[in-house]
Steps between C-alpha positions, in 0.01 A plus 500: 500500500686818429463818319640641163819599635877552369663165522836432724786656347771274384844509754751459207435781288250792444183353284224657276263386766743751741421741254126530462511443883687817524312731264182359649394370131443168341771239376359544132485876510877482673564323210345724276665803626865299456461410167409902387131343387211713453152561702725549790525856641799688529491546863407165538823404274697735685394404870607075316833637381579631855390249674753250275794761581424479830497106547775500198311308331576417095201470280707251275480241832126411382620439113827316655239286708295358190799460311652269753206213430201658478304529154284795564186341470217432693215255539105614572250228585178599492158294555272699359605716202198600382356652851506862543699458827796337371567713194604790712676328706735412210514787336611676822774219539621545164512887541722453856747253279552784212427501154843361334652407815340185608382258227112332679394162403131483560308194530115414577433175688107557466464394851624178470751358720693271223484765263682697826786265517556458139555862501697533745765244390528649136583832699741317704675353169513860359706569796283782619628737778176510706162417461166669616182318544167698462187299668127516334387584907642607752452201717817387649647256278762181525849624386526388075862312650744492807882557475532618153831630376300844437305776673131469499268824625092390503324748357081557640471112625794502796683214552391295776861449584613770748831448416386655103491843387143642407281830409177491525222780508436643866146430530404512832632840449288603213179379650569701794608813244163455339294525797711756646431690191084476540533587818693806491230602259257464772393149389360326831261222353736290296477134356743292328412264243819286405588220248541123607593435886776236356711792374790642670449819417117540564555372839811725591271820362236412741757514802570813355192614534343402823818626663481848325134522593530371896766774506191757455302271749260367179458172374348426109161456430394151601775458670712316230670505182263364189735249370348338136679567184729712301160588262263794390224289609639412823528887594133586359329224717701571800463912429124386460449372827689771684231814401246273530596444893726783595360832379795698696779307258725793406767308342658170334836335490493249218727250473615577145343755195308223402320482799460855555348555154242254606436702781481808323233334252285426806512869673402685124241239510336573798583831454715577756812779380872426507649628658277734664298225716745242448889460462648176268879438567573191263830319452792419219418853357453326107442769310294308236153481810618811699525774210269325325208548748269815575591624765866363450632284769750578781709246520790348785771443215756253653801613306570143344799670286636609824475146638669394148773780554591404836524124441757562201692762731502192759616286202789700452627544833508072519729488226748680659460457875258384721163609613314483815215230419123580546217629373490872375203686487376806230279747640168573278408859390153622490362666154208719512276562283107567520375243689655570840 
């Protein structure tokens, strides 16, 4: 498993990879910089341009490269492309490619495996340069195909190949960010109340935080992680049964906004004040529940267009070189807002 990390410079001649290596920036925004397009800064640009000088390197090599059998297009699989999570992810893939630059085929396969493969042949035929492959969960997934004449980066679901390329969210990380965050607020009393147990991602958050909390020498309230469901519902009753039996509860990790507005409808109900009495710390940061509410919602947002970003960035390096395989993980942010 390895880190987001420069891949290994080619021996034969200086590459754009070199490049954004060099001026400690990202292949796209190397790119970017190159090719004199805007939202880049100028001492960004500048710190690009001497890098190339420096590793002689000719911005024309990239447009030589698709010229010599490449089509400048890519595909984007995607299993769920209604959900909330996927959607950024694309959109921060097809920002990374560059508006002009990269033509993106997009296709849905609703979750369904045949619908997967059908896809990804018509791509093939289209004589796409790469493809990326967004899950619906971030459960580890069975690689879409072996040996294909074209890159492939998994996008949210990693590859259960190790020998793939995948970014996925960090979220043992993020769990332990979140309680780190209640805690530094003075938070000692804390519960968690998560989604289903049979997701990747709600048990890799409760790693998270057990280990950030036995670094303080506490454990959560009752000992364990409330695994249900991803629901309002699910966080009231849960929420519910905590103030009925712990009257020192002084904050609440939910596993997503959903959750965590649940909780928050249980508190006002009973009448205890958030944040005053208790902190909420939700997940996904979706605007639509987390401005929406009164107080508004802190969320952990696990910057999905940055996953999106990377994996097209990944993409790009494949075409032309190689890059070390693995799974690459995006650190999560915290928002604030009034409810922790």
């Amino acid at each position: 498993m390895s880190s987001l990390s420069p891949t290994e410079p080619s021996k034969n001649r200086a590459t754009l990879k070199q490049v954004a290596q060099l001026a400690e920036v990202s292949i796209a925004t190397a790119s970017k910089a190159l090719n004199d397009r805007a939202h880049v800064r100028a001492s960004t640009r500048q710190r690009v341009l001497d890098a190339a000088a420096q590793l002689r390197f000719s911005p024309n090599e990239q447009a030589r490269s698709l010229s010599l059998g490449q089509t400048g297009t890519v595909g984007l699989i995607t299993g769920d492309l209604e959900g909330r999570f996927s959607l950024p992810i694309l959109m921060g893939a097809e920002d990374a490619f560059g508006t002009g630059r990269v033509s993106v085929f997009l296709c849905d396969a609703r979750g369904d495996a045949i619908r997967e493969q059908y896809h990804l042949d018509a791509l093939l035929r289209r004589n796409v340069d790469g493809i990326i492959v967004v899950g619906a969960l971030t459960n580890p997934r069975t690689p879409i195909a072996h040996d294909l004449r074209v890159p492939i980066v998994y996008a949210y679901a990693p590859s259960t190949d190790p020998n793939d390329v995948s970014v996925v969210p960090n979220d043992i990380a993020a769990g332990a960010d979140a309680v780190r965050y209640l805690l530094d607020q003075g938070r000692t009393h804390i519960a968690h109340i998560s989604g289903e147990a049979s997701y990747t991602a709600a048990q890799e958050r409760a790693l998270g935080v057990t280990a950030a909390l036995a670094e303080r020498g506490l454990n959560l309230i009752d000992d364990t992680t409330h695994f249900g469901n991803w629901s309002e519902h699910w966080g009231r009753t849960v929420a519910t049964r905590l103030i009925e039996r712990h009257p020192d509860l002084d904050g609440i990790v939910c596993g997503n906004d959903q959750i965590s507005r649940g909780a928050l409808d249980a508190l006002q109900r009973t009448g205890w004040d958030v944040p005053s009495r208790v902190a909420l710390l939700g997940f996904d940061n979706w605007e639509v529940l987390t401005t929406g509410s009164r107080p508004q919602l802190s969320s952990v947002d696990l910057n999905f267009e940055r996953v999106g970003r990377e994996a097209a960035s990944l993409l790009f390096a494949m075409m032309s070189g190689s890059v070390e395989p693995g799974i690459r993980r995006v650190d999560a942010r915290i928002v604030t807002r009034e409810s922790a």
